[in-house]
C-alpha positions as CSV (number, residue, x, y, z in Angstrom):
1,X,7.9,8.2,-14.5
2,X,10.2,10.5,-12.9
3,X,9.6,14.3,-13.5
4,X,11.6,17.6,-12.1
5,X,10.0,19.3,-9.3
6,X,10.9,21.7,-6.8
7,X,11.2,21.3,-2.4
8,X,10.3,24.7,-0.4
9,X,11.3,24.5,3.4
10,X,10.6,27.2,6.3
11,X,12.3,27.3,9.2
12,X,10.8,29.3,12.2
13,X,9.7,29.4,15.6
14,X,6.2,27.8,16.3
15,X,4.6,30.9,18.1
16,X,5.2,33.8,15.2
17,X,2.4,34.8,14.8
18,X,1.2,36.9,11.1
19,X,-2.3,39.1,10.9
20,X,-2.9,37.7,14.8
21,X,-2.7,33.7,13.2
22,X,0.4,31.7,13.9
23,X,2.5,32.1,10.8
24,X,2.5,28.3,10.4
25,X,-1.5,28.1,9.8
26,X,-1.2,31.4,7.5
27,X,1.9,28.9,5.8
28,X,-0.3,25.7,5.9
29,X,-3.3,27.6,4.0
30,X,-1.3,29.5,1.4
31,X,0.1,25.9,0.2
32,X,-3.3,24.4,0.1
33,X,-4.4,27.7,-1.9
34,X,-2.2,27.2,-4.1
35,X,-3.0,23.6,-4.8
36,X,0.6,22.1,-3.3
37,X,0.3,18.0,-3.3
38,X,2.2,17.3,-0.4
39,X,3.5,19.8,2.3
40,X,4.6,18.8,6.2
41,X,5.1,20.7,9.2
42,X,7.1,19.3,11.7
43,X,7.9,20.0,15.2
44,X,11.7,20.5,16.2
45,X,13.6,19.3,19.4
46,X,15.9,22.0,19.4
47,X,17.3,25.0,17.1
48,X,18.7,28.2,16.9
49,X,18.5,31.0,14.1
50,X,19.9,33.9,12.8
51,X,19.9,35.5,16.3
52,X,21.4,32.7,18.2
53,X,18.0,31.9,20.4
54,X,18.0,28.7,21.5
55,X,14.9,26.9,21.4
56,X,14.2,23.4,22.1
57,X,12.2,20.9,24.6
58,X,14.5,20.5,27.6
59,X,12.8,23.6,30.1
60,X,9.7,24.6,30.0
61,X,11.1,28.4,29.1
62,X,12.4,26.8,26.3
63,X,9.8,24.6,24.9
64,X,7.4,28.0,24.8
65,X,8.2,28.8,21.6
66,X,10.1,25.3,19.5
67,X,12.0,25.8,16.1
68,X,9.5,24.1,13.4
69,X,10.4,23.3,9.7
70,X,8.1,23.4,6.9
71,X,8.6,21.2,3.5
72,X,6.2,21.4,0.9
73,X,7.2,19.7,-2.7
74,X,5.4,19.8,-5.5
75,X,5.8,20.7,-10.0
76,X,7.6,24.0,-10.7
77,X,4.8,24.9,-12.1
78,X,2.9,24.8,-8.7
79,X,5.3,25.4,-6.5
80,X,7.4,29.1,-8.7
81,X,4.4,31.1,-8.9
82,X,4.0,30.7,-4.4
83,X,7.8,31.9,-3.5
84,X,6.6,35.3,-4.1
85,X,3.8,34.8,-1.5
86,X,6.2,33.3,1.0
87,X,8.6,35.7,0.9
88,X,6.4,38.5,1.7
89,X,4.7,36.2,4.1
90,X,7.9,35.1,6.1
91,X,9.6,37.7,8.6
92,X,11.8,35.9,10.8
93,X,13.5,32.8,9.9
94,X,15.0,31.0,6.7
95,X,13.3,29.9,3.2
96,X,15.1,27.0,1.2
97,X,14.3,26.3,-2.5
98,X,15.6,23.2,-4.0
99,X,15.5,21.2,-7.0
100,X,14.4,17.5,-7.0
101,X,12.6,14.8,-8.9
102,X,9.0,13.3,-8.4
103,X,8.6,9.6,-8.9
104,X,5.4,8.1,-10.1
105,X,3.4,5.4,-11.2
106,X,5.8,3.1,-13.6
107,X,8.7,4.1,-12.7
108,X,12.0,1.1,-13.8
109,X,14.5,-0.1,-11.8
110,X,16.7,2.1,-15.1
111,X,19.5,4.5,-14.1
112,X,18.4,7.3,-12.4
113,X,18.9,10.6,-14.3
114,X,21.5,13.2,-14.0
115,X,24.3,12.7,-11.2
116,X,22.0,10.8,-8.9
117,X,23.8,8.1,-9.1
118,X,26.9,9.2,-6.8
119,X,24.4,9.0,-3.7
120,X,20.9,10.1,-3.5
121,X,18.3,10.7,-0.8
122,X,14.9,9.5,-1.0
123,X,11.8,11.1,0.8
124,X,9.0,8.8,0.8
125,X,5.5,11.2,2.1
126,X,2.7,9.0,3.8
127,X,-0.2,9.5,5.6
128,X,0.7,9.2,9.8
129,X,-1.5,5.7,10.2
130,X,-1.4,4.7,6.4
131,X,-1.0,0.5,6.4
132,X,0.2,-2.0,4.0
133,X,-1.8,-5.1,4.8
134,X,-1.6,-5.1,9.0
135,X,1.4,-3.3,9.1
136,X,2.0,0.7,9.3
137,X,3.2,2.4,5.9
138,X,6.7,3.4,6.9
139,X,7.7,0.1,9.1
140,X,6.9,-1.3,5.9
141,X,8.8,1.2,3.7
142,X,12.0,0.6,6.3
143,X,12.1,-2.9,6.3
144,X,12.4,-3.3,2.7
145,X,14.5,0.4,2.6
146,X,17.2,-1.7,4.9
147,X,16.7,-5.3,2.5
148,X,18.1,-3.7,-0.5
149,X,20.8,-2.4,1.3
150,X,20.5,1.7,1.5
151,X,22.2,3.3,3.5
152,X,19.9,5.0,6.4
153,X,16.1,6.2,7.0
154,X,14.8,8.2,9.0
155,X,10.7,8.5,9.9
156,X,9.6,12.2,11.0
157,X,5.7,12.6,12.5
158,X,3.9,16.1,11.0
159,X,1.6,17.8,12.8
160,X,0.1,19.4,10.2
161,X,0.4,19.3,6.2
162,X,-1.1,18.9,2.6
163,X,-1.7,15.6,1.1
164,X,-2.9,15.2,-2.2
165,X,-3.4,18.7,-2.1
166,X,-6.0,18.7,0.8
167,X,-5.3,20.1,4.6
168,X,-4.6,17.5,7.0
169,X,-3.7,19.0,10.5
170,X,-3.3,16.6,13.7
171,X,-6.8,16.9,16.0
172,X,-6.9,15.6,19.7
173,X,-9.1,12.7,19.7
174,X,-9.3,12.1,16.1
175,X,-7.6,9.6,13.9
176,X,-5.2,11.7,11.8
177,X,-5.1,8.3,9.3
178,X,-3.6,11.1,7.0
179,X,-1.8,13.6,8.6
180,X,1.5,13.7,6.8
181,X,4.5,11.8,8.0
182,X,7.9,11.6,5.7
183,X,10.5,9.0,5.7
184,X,13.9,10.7,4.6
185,X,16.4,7.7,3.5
186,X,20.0,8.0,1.9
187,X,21.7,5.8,0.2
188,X,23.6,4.9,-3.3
189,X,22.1,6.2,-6.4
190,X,22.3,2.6,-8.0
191,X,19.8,0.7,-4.5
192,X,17.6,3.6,-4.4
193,X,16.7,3.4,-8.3
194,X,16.3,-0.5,-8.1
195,X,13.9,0.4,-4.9
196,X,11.5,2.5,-6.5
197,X,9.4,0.6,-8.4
198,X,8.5,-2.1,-5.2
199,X,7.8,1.0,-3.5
200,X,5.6,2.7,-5.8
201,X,4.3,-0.8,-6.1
202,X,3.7,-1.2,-2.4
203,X,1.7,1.7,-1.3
204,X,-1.5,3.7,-2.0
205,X,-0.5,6.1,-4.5
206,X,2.7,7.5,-2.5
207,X,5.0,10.7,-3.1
208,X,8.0,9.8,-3.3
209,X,11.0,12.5,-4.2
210,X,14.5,11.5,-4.9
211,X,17.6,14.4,-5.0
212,X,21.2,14.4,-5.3
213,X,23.4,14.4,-2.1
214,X,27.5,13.7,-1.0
215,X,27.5,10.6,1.7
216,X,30.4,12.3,4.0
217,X,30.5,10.1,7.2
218,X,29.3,6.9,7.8
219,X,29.7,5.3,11.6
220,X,32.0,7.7,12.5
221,X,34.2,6.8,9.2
222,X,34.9,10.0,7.0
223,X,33.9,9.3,3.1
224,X,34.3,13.0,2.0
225,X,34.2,16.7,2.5
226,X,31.7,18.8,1.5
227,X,31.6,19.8,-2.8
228,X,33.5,23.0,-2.8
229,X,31.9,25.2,-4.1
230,X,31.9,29.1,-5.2
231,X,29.7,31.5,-3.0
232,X,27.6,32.6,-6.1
233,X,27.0,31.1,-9.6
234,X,27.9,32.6,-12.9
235,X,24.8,35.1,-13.0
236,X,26.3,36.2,-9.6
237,X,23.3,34.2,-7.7
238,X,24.0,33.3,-4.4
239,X,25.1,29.3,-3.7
240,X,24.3,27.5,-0.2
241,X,25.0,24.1,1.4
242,X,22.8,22.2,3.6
243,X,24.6,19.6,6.1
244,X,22.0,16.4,7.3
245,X,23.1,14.5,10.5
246,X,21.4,11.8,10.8
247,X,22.0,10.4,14.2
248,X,19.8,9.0,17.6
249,X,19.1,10.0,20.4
250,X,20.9,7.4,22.6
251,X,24.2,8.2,20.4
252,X,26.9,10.3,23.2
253,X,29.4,12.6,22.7
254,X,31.2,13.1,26.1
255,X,27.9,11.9,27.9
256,X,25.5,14.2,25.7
257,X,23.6,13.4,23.1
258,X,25.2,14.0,19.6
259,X,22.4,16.2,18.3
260,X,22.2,18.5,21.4
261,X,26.1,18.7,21.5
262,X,25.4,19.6,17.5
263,X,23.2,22.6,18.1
264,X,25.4,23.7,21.2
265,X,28.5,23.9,19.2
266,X,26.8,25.4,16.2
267,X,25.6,28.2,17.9
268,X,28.8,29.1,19.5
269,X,29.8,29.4,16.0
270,X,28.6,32.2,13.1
271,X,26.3,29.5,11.7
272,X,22.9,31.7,10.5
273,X,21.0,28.0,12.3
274,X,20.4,24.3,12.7
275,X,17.5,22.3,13.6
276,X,17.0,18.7,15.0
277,X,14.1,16.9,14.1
278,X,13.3,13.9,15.8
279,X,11.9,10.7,14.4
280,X,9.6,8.0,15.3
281,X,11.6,5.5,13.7
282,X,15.0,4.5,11.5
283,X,18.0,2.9,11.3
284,X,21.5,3.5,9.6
285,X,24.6,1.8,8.7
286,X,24.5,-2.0,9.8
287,X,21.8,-1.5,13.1
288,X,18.1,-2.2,12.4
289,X,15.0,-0.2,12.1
290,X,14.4,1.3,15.6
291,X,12.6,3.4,17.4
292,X,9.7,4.3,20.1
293,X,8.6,1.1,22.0
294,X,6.1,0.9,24.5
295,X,8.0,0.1,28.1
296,X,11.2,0.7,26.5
297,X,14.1,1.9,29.1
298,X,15.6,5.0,27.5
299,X,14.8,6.5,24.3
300,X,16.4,5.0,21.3
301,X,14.6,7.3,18.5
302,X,16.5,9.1,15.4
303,X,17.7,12.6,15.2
304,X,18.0,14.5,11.9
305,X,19.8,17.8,12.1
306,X,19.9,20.0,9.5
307,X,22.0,23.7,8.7
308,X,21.9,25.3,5.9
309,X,24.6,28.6,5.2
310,X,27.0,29.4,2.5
311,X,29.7,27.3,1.9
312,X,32.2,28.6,3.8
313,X,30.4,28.5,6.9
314,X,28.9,25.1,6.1
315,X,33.4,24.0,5.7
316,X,33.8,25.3,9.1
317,X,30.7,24.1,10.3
318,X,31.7,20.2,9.0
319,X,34.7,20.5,10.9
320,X,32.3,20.6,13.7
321,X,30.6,17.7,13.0
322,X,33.0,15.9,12.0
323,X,34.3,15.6,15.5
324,X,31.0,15.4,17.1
325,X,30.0,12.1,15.3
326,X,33.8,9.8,15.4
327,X,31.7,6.9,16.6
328,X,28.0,7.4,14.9
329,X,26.1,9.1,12.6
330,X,25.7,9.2,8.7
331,X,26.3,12.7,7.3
332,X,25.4,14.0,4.1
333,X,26.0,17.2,2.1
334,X,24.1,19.2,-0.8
335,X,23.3,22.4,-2.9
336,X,20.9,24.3,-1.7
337,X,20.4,26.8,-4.9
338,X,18.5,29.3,-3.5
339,X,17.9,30.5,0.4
340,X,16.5,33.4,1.9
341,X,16.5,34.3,5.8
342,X,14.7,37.2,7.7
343,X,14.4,39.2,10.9
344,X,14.0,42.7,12.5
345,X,12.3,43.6,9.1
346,X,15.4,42.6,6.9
347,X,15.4,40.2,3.8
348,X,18.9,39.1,2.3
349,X,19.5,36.2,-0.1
350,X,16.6,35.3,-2.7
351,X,14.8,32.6,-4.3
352,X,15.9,32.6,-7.8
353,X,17.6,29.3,-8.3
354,X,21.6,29.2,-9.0
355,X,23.3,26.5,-11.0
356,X,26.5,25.2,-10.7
357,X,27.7,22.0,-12.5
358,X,30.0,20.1,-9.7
């Protein structure tokens, strides 16, 4: 069964703080108040946002206060009435709405609806120690991702979250069998509907969300540009684009590593932000699932780095990364129909949803 559903994502800096809390505990509770299934809070390697602060894990100066991301996903009916809340909430940063669909038990290897066909990513949400037989959940979930031939995935750790509507926040010297983790893969509409069901088959009653997306570069070969699109909808609702870099962190540009080189350029730029996130785990293109290994000689884990602005910045951004990855990467481009970004006491955007039929 595949139903509609909605993603909300929060991008900030891990030590704003809300009422004396950190915002990200006051952001962690409001979605288990409000009964969210599955929500994730992830840790960033580097950022910047609308004031160009760079923050990331190189210095210690730096590392004080890390860009971290938020993603919570749930009904519309769960997920409209608790924008309000987050918008009041939220005072420096950037809020993302997005529409997507939520697969389920019984699901058919049919032809997935609308236009997600063209190219669609996948986001598979599992608990951080969650096995299939003796293996982990998301080995499990890559191997057979890569088997039927999609394009990329990449595994990102939470460190705190919602699953099955519950709180699940990482502990020193605990378990954390269900702290969230997600596994983000891309690939044609067509593999990722035929996937589904061995998935849904495979694992302990997973959430699994599937959305529409434009495959633009591939190991460094350019597929596409970015849907052009207007800068607001018919009802004169603001449109936005999100960019998705999926790259790792052995991969160079002129002896730096593509995602730092990413956020460097980026913030020389009028970009409002980016983020890299970096996984545990992946693979892309033809190389195979990789990732952390214990006595491993240099670190061979995946980047994801994400922007999101209108689409004008996001053209001239995609020039940018369009250099940046000529030899790597897999790069992917959608609608973001509604965003909302904050600082110095100043809201602009919104979260009412804009269409556009592209």
């Amino acid at each position: 069964m595949i139903t509609d559903c909605l993603k909300v994502t929060s991008y900030f800096g891990e030590r704003e703080r809300i009422g004396g809390r950190l915002f990200s505990d006051v952001l962690l509770d409001t979605f288990e108040e409000y009964g969210v299934g599955t929500s994730t809070l992830l840790r960033a390697t580097a950022g910047f946002g609308l004031r160009h602060h760079l923050r990331g894990d190189q210095t210690l100066t730096l590392s004080e206060d890390p860009s971290v991301t938020a993603v919570a996903v749930d009904s519309r009916d769960r997920i409209t009435p608790m924008l309000p809340r987050l918008a009041a909430l939220q005072q420096r940063g950037m809020l993302t709405v997005e529409r997507a669909r939520l697969v389920s038990a019984g699901s058919g290897p049919e032809p997935l609806p609308g236009q997600l066909d063209e190219a669609t990513k996948l986001t598979v949400y599992l608990g951080r120690h969650e096995r299939v037989g003796d293996r982990r959940a998301h080995l499990v979930v890559c191997d057979l991702l890569k088997a039927r031939g999609v394009a990329g995935a990449t595994v990102l750790v939470g460190v705190d979250g919602t699953s099955r509507g519950r709180r699940e926040r990482a502990r020193f010297l605990a378990r954390n069998l269900e702290v969230p983790t997600i596994v983000v893969a891309v690939g044609e509409g067509t593999r990722v509907g035929r996937v589904l069901p061995e998935l849904v088959d495979r694992l302990d009653r997973p959430t699994i969300s599937i959305e529409r997306v434009r495959v633009c570069k591939r190991d460094g070969l350019l597929l596409a540009r970015p849907h052009p699109l207007p800068e607001h909808d018919e009802r004169g609702l603001g449109l936005w684009q999100k960019l998705s870099i999926f790259t790792s962190e052995s991969h160079l540009y002129d002896g730096e590593p593509v995602h730092r080189a990413l956020i460097r350029r980026l913030r020389a730029t009028s970009s409002r932000g980016a983020t890299s996130l970096r996984g545990a785990w992946g693979f892309h293109g033809d190389h195979e699932p990789h990732g952390d290994r214990l006595l491993q000689l240099g670190r061979r884990v995946p980047v994801l780095t994400v922007t999101v602005d209108t689409p004008a910045r996001i053209r001239a951004a995609f020039d940018v990364v369009d250099e940046l990855t000529r030899d790597h990467g897999l790069v992917t481009c959608e609608m973001v129909p509604a965003m909302a970004y904050f600082g110095d006491g100043v809201a602009s955007g919104g979260l009412e949803l804009g269409s556009f039929d592209f």
